[in-house]
PDB file of the backbone (N, CA, C, O) and the ligand in Angstrom, with CONECT records:
HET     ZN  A 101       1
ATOM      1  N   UNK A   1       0.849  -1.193   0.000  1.00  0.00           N
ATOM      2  CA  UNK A   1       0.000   0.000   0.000  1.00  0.00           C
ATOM      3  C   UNK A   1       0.888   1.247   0.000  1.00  0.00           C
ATOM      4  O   UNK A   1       1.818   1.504   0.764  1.00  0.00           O
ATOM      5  N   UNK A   2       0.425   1.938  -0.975  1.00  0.00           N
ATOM      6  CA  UNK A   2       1.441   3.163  -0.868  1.00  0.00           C
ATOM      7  C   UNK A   2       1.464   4.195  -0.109  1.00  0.00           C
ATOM      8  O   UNK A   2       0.271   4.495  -0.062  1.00  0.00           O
ATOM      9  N   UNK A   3       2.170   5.144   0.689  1.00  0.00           N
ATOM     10  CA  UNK A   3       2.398   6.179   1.357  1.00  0.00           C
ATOM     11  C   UNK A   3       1.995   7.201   0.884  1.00  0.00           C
ATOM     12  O   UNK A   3       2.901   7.545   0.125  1.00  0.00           O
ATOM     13  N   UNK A   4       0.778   8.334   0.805  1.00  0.00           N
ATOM     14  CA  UNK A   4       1.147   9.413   0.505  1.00  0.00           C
ATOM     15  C   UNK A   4       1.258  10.404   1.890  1.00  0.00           C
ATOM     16  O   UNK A   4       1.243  10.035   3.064  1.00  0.00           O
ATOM     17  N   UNK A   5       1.370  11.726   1.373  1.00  0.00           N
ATOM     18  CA  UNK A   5       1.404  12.828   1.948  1.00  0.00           C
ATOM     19  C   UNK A   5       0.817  13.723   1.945  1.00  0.00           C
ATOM     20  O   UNK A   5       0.564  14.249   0.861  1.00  0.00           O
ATOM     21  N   UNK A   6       0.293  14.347   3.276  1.00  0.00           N
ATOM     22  CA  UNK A   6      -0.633  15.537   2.438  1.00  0.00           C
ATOM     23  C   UNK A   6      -0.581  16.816   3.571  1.00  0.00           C
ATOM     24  O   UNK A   6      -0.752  16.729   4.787  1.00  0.00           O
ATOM     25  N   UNK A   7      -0.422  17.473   3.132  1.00  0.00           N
ATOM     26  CA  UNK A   7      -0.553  18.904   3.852  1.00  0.00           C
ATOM     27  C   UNK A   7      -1.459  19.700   3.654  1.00  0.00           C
ATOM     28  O   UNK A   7      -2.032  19.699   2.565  1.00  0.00           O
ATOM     29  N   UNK A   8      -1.902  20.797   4.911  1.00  0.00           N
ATOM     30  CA  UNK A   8      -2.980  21.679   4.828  1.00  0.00           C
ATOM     31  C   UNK A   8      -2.524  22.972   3.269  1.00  0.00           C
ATOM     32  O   UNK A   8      -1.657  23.807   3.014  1.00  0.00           O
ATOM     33  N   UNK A   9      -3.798  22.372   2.600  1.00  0.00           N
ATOM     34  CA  UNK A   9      -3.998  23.814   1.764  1.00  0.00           C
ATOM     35  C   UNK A   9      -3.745  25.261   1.911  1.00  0.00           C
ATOM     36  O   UNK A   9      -3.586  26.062   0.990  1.00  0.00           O
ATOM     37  N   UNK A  10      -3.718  25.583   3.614  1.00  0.00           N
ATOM     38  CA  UNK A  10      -3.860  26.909   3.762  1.00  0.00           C
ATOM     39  C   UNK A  10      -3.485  26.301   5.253  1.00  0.00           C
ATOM     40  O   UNK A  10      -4.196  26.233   6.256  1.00  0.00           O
ATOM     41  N   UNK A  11      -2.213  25.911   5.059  1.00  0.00           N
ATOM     42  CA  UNK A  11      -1.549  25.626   6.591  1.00  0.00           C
ATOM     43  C   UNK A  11      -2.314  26.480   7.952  1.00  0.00           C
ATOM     44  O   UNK A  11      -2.701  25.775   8.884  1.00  0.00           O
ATOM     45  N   UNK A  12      -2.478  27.700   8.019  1.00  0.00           N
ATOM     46  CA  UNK A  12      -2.591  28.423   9.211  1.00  0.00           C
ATOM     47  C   UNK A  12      -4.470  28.212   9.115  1.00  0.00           C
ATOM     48  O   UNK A  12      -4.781  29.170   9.824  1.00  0.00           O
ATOM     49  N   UNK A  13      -5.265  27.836   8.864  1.00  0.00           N
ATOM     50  CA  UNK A  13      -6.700  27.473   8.603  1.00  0.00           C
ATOM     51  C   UNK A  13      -6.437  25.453   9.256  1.00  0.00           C
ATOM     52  O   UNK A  13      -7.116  24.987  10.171  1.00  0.00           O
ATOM     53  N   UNK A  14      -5.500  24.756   8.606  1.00  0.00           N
ATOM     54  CA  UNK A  14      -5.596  23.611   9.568  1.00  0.00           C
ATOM     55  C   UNK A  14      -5.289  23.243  10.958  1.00  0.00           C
ATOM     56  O   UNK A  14      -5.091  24.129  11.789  1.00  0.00           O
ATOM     57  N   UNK A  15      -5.249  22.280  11.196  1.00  0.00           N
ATOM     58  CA  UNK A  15      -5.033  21.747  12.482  1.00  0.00           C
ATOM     59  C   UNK A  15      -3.924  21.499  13.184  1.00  0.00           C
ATOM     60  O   UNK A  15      -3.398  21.182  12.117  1.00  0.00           O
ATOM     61  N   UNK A  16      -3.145  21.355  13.890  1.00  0.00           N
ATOM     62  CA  UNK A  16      -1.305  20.810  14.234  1.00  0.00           C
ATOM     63  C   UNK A  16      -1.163  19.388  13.143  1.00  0.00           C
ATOM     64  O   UNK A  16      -0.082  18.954  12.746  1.00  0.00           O
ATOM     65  N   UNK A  17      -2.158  18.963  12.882  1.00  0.00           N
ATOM     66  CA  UNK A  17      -2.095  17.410  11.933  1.00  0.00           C
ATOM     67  C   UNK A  17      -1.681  17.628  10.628  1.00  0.00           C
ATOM     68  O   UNK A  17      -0.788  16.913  10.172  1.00  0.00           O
ATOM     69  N   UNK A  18      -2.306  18.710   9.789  1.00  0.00           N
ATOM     70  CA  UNK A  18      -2.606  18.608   8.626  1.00  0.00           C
ATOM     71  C   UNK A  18      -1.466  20.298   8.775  1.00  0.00           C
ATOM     72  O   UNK A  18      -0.555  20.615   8.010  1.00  0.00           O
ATOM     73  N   UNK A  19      -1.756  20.747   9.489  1.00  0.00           N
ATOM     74  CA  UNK A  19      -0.646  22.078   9.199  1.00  0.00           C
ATOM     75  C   UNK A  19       0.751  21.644   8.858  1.00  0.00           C
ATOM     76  O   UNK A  19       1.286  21.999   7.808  1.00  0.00           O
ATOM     77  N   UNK A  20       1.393  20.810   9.819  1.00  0.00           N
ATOM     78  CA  UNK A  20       2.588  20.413   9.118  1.00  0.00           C
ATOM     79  C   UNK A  20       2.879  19.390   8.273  1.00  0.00           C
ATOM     80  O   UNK A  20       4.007  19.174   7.829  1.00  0.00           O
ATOM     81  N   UNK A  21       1.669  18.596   7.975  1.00  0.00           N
ATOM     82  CA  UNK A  21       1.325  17.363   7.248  1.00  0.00           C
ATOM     83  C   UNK A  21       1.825  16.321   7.610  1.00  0.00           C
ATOM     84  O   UNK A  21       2.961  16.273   8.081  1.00  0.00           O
ATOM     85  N   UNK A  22       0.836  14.987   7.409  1.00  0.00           N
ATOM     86  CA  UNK A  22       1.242  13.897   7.424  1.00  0.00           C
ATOM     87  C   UNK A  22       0.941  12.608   6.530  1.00  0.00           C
ATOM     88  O   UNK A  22       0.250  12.770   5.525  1.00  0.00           O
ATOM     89  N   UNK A  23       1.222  11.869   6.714  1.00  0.00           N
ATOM     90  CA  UNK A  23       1.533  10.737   6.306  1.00  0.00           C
ATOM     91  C   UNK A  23       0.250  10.046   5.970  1.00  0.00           C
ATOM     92  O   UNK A  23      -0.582  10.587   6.699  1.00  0.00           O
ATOM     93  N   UNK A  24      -0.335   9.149   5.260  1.00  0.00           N
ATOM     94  CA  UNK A  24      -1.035   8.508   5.116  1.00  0.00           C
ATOM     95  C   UNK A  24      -1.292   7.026   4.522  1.00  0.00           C
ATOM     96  O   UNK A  24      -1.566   7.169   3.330  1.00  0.00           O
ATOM     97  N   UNK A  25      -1.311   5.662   4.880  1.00  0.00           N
ATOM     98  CA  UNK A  25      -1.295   4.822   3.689  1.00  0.00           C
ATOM     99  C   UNK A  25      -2.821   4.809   3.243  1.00  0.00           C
ATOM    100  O   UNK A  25      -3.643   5.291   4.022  1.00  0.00           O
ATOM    101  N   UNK A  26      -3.249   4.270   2.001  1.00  0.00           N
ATOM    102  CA  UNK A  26      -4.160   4.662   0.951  1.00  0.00           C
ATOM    103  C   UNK A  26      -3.906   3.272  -0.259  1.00  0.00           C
ATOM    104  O   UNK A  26      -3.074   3.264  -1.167  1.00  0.00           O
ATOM    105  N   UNK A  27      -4.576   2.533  -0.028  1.00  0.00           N
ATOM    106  CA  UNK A  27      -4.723   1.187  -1.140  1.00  0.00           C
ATOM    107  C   UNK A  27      -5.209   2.281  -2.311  1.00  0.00           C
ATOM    108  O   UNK A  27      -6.054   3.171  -2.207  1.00  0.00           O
ATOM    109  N   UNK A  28      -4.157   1.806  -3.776  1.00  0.00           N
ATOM    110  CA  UNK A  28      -4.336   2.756  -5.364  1.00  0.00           C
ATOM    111  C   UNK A  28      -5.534   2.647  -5.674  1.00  0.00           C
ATOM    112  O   UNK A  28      -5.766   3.595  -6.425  1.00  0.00           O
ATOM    113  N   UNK A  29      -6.533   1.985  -5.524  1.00  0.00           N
ATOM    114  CA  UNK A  29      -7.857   2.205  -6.327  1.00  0.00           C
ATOM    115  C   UNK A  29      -8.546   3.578  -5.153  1.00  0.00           C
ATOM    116  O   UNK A  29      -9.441   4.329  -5.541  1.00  0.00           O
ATOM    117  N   UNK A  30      -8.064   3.659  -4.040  1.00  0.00           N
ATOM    118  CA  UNK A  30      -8.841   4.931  -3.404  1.00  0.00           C
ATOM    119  C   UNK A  30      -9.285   6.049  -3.741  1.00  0.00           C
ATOM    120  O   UNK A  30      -9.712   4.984  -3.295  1.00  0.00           O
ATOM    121  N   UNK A  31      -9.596   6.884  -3.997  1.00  0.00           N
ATOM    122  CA  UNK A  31      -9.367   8.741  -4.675  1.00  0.00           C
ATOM    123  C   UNK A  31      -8.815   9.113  -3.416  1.00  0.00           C
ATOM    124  O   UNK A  31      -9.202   8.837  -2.280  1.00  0.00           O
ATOM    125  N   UNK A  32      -7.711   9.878  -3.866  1.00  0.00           N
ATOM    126  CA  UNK A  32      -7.181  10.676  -3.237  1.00  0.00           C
ATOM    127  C   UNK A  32      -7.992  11.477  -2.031  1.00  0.00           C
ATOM    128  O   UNK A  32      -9.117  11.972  -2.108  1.00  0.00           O
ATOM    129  N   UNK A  33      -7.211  11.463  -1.046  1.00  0.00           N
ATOM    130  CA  UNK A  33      -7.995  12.383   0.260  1.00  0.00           C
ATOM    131  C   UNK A  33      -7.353  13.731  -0.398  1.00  0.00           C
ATOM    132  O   UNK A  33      -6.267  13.940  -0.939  1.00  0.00           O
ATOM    133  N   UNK A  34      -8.736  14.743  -0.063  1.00  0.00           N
ATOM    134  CA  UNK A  34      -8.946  16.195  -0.447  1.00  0.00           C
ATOM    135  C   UNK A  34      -9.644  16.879   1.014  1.00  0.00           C
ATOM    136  O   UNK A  34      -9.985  18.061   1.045  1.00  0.00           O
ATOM    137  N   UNK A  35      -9.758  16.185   1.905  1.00  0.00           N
ATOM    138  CA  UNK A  35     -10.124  17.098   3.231  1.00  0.00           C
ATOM    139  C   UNK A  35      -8.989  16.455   4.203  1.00  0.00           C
ATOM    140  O   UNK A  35      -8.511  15.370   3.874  1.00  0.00           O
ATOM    141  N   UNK A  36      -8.582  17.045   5.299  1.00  0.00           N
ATOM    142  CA  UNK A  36      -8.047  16.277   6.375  1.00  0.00           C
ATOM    143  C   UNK A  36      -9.366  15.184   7.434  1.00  0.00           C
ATOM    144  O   UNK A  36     -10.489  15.407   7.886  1.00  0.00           O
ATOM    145  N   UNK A  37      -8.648  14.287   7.439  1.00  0.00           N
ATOM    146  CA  UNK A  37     -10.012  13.552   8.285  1.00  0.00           C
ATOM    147  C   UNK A  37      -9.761  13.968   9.818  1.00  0.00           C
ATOM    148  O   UNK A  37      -9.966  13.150  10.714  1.00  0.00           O
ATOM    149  N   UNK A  38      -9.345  15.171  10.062  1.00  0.00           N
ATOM    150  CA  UNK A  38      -9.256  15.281  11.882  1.00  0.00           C
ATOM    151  C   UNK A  38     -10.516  16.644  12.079  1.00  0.00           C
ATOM    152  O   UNK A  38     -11.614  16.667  12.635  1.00  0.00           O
ATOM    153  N   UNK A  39      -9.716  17.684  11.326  1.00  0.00           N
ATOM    154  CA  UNK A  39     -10.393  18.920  10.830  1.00  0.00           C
ATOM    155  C   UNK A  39     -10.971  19.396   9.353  1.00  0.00           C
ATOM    156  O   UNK A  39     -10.916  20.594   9.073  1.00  0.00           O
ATOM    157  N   UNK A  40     -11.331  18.780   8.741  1.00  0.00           N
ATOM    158  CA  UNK A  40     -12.395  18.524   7.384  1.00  0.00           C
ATOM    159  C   UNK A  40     -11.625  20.219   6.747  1.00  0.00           C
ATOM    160  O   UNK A  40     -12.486  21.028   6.401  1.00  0.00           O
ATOM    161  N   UNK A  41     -10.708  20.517   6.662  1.00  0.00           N
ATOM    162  CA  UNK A  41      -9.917  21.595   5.487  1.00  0.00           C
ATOM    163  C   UNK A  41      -9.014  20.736   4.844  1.00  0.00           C
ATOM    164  O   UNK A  41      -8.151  19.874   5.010  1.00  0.00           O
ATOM    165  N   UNK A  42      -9.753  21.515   3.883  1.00  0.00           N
ATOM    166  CA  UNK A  42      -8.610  20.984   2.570  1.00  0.00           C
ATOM    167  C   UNK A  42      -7.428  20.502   2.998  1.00  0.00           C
ATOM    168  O   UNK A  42      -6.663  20.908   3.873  1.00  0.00           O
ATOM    169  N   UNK A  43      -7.373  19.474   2.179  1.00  0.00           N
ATOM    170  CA  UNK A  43      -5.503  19.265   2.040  1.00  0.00           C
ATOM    171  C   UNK A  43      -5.488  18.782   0.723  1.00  0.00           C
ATOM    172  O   UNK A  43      -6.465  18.420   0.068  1.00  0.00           O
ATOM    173  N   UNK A  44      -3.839  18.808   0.246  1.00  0.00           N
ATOM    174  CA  UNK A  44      -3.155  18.893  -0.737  1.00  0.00           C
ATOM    175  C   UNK A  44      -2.580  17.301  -0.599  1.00  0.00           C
ATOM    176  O   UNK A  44      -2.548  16.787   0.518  1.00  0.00           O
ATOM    177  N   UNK A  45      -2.070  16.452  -1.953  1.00  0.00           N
ATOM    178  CA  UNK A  45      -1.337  15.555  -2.079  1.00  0.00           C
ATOM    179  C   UNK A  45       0.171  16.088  -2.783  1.00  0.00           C
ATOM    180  O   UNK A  45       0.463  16.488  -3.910  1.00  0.00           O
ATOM    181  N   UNK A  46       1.023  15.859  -1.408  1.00  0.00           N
ATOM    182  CA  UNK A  46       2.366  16.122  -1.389  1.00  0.00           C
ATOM    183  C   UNK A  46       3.078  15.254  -2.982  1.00  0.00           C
ATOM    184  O   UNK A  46       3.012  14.031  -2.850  1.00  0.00           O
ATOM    185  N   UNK A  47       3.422  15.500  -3.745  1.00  0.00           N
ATOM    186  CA  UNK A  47       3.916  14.562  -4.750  1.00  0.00           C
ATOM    187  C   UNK A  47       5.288  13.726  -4.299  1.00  0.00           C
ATOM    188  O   UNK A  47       5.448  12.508  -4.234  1.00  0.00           O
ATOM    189  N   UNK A  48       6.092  14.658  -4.050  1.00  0.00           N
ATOM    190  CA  UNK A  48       7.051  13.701  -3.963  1.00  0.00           C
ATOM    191  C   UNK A  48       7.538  13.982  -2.092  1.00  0.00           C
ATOM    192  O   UNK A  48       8.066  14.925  -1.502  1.00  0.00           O
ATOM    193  N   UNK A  49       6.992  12.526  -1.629  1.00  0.00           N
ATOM    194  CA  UNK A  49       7.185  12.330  -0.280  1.00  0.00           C
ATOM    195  C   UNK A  49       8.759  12.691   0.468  1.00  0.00           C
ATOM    196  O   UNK A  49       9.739  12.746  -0.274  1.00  0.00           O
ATOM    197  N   UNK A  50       8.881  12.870   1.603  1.00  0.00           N
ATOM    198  CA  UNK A  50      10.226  13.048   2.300  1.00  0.00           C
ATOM    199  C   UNK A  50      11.055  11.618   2.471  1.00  0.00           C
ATOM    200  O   UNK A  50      12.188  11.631   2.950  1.00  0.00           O
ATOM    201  N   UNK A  51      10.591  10.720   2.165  1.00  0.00           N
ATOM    202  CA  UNK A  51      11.202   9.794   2.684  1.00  0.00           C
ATOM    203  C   UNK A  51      10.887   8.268   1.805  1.00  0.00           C
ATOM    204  O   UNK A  51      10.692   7.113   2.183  1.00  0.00           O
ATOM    205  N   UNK A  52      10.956   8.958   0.401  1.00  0.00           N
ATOM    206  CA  UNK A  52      11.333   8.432  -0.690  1.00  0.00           C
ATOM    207  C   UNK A  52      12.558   8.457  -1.555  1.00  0.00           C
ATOM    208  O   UNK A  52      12.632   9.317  -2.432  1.00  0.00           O
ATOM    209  N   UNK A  53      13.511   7.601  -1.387  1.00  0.00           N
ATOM    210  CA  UNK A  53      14.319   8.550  -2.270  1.00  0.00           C
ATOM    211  C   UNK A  53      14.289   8.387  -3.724  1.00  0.00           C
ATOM    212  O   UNK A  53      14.177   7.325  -4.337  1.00  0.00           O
ATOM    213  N   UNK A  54      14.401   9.540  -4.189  1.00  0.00           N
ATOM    214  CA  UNK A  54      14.401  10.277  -5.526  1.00  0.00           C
ATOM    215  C   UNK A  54      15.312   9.483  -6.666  1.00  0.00           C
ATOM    216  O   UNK A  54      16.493   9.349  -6.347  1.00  0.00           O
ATOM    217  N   UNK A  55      14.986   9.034  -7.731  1.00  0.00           N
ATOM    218  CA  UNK A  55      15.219   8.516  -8.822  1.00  0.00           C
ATOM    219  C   UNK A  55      15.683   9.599  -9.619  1.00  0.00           C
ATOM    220  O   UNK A  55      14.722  10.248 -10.031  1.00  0.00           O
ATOM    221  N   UNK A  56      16.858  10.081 -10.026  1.00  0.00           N
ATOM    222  CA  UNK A  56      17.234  11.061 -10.524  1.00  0.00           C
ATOM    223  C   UNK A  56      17.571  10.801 -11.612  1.00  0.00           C
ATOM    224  O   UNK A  56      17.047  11.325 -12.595  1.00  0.00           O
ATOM    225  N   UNK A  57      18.653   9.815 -11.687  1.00  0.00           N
ATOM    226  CA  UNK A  57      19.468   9.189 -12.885  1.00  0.00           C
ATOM    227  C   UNK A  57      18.805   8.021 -13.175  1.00  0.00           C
ATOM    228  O   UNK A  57      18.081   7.342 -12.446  1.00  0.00           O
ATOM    229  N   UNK A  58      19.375   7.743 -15.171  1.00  0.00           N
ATOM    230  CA  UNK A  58      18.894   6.375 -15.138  1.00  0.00           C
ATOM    231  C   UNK A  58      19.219   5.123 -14.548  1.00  0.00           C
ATOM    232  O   UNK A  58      20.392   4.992 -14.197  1.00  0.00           O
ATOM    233  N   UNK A  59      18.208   3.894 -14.306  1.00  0.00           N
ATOM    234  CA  UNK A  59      18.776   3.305 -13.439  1.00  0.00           C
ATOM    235  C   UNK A  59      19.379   2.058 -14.295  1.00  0.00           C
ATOM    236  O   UNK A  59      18.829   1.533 -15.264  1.00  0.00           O
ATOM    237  N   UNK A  60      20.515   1.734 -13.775  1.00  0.00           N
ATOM    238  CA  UNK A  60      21.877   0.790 -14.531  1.00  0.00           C
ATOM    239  C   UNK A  60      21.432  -0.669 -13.643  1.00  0.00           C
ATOM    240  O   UNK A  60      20.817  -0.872 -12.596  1.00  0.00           O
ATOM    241  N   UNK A  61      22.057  -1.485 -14.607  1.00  0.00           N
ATOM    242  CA  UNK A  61      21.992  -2.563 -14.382  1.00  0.00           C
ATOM    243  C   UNK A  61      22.248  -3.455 -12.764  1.00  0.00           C
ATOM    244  O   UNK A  61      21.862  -4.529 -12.303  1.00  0.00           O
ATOM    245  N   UNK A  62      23.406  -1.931 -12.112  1.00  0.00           N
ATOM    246  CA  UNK A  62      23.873  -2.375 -11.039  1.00  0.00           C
ATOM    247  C   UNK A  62      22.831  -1.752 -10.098  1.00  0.00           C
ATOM    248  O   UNK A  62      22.591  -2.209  -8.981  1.00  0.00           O
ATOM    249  N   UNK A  63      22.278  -0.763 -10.586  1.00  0.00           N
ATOM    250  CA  UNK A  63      21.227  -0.059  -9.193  1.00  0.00           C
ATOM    251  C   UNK A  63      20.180  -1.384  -9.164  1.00  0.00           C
ATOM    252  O   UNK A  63      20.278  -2.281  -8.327  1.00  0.00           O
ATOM    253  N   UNK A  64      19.397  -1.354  -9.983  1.00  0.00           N
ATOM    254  CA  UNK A  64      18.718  -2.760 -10.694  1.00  0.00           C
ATOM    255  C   UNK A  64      18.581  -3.263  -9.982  1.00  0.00           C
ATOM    256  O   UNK A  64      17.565  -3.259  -9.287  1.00  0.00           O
ATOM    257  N   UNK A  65      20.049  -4.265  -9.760  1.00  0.00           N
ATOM    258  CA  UNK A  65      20.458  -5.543  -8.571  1.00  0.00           C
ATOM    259  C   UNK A  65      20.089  -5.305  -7.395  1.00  0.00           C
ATOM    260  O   UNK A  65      19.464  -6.050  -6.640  1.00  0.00           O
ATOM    261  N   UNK A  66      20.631  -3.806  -7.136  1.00  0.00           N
ATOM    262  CA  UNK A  66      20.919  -3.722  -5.696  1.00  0.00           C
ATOM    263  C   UNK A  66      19.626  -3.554  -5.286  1.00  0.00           C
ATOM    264  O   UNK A  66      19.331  -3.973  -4.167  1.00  0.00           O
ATOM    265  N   UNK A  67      18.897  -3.093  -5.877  1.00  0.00           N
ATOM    266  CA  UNK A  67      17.309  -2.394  -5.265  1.00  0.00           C
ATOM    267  C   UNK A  67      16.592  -4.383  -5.587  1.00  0.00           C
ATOM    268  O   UNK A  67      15.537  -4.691  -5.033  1.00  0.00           O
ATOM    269  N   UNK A  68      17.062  -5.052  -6.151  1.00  0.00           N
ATOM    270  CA  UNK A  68      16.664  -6.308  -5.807  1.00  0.00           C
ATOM    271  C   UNK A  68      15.619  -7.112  -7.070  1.00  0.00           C
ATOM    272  O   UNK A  68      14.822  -8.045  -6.975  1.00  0.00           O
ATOM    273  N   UNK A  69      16.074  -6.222  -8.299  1.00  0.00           N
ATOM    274  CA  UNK A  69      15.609  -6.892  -9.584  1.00  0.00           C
ATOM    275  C   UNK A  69      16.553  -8.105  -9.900  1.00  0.00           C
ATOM    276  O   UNK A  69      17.731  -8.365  -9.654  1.00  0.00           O
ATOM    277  N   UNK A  70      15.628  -8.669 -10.485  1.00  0.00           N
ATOM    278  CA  UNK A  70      16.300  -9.884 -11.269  1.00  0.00           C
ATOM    279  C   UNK A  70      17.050  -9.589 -12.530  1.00  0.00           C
ATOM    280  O   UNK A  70      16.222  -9.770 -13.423  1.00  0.00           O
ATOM    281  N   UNK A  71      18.205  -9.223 -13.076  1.00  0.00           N
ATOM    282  CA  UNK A  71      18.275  -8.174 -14.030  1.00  0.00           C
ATOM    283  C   UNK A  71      18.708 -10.217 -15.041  1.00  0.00           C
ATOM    284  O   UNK A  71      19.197 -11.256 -14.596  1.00  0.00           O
ATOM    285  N   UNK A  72      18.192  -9.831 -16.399  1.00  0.00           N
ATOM    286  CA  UNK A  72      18.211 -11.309 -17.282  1.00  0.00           C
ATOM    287  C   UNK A  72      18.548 -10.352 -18.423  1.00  0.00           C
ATOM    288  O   UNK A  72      18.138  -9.203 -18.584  1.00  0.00           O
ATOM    289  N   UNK A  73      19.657 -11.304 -19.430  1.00  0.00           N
ATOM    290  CA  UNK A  73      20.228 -10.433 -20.606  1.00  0.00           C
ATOM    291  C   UNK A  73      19.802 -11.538 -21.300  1.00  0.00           C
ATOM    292  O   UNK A  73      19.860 -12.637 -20.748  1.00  0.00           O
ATOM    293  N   UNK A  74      19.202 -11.383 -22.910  1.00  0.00           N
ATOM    294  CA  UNK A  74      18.997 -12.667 -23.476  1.00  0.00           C
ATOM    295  C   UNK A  74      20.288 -12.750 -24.051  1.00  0.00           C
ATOM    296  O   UNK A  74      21.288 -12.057 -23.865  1.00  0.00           O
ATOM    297  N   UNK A  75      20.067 -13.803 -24.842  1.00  0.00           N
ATOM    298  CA  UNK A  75      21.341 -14.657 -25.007  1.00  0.00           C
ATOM    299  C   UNK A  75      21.132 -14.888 -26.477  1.00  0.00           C
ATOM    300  O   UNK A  75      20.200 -14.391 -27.110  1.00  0.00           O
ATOM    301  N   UNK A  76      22.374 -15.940 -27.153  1.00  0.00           N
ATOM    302  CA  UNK A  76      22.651 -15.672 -28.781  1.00  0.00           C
ATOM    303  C   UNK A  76      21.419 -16.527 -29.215  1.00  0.00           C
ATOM    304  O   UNK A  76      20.694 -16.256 -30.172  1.00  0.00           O
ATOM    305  N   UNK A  77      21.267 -17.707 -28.293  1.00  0.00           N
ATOM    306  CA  UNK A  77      20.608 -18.711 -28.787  1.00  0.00           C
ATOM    307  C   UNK A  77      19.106 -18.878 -28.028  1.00  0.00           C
ATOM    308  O   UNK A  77      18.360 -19.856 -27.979  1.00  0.00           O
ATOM    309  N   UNK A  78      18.961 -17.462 -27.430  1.00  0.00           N
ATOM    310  CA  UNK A  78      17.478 -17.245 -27.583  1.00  0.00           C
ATOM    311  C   UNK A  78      16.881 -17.540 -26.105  1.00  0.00           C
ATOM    312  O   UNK A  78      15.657 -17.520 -25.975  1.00  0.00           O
ATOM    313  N   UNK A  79      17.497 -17.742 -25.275  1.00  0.00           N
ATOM    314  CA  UNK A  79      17.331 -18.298 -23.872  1.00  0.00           C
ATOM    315  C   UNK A  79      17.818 -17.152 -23.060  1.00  0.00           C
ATOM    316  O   UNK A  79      18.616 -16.340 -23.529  1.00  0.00           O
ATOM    317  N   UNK A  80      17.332 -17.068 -21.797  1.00  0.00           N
ATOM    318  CA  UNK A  80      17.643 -16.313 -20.724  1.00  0.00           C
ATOM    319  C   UNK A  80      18.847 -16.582 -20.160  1.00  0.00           C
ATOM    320  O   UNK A  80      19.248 -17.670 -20.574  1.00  0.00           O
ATOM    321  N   UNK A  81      19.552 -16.108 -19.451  1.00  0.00           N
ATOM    322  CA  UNK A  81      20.556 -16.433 -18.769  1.00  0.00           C
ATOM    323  C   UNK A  81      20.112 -15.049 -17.336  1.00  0.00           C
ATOM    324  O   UNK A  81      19.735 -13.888 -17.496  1.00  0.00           O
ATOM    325  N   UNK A  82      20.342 -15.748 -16.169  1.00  0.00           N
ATOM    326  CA  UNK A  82      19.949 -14.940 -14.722  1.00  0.00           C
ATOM    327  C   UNK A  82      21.835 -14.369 -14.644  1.00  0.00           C
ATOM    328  O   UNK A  82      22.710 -15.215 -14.457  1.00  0.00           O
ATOM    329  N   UNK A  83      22.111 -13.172 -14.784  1.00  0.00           N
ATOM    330  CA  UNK A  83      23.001 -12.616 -14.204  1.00  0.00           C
ATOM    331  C   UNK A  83      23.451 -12.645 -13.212  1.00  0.00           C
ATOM    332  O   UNK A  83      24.395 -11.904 -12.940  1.00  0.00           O
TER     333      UNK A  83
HETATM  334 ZN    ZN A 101      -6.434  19.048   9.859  1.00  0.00          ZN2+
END
């Protein structure tokens, strides 16, 4: 389930919850939360969370691994081979 984030629309109108924002998990078929559920003002969906890290560069064969893909190169004769 993914993490989002969301902060008050108009920080000084929310609550200590939603003023400095927080955290939320949210199964993908949900719609997005657009009120805070403590104090019913708006909030915003933070796009890119604090405590995601950021994909900047493309990712190489070795990031790949490390983040825990199966990285497979085909081969002359048409078969997989697991790296
Ligand atoms: Zn609030």
């Amino acid at each position: 389930m993914p993490t989002y984030h969301y902060i008050a629309e108009k920080p000084e109108e929310g609550c200590p919850r939603c003023r400095k924002g927080f955290d939320l998990r949210r199964p993908l078929d949900r719609p997005a939360l657009t009120h805070c559920p403590l104090c019913k003002k708006p909030v915003v969906k933070v796009l890119q969370p604090f405590n995601t890290p950021k994909i900047t560069k493309p990712l190489s064969v070795s990031d790949a691994k490390s983040a825990g893909f199966t990285v497979l190169e085909k081969r002359c004769d048409g078969s997989y081979e697991k790296r």
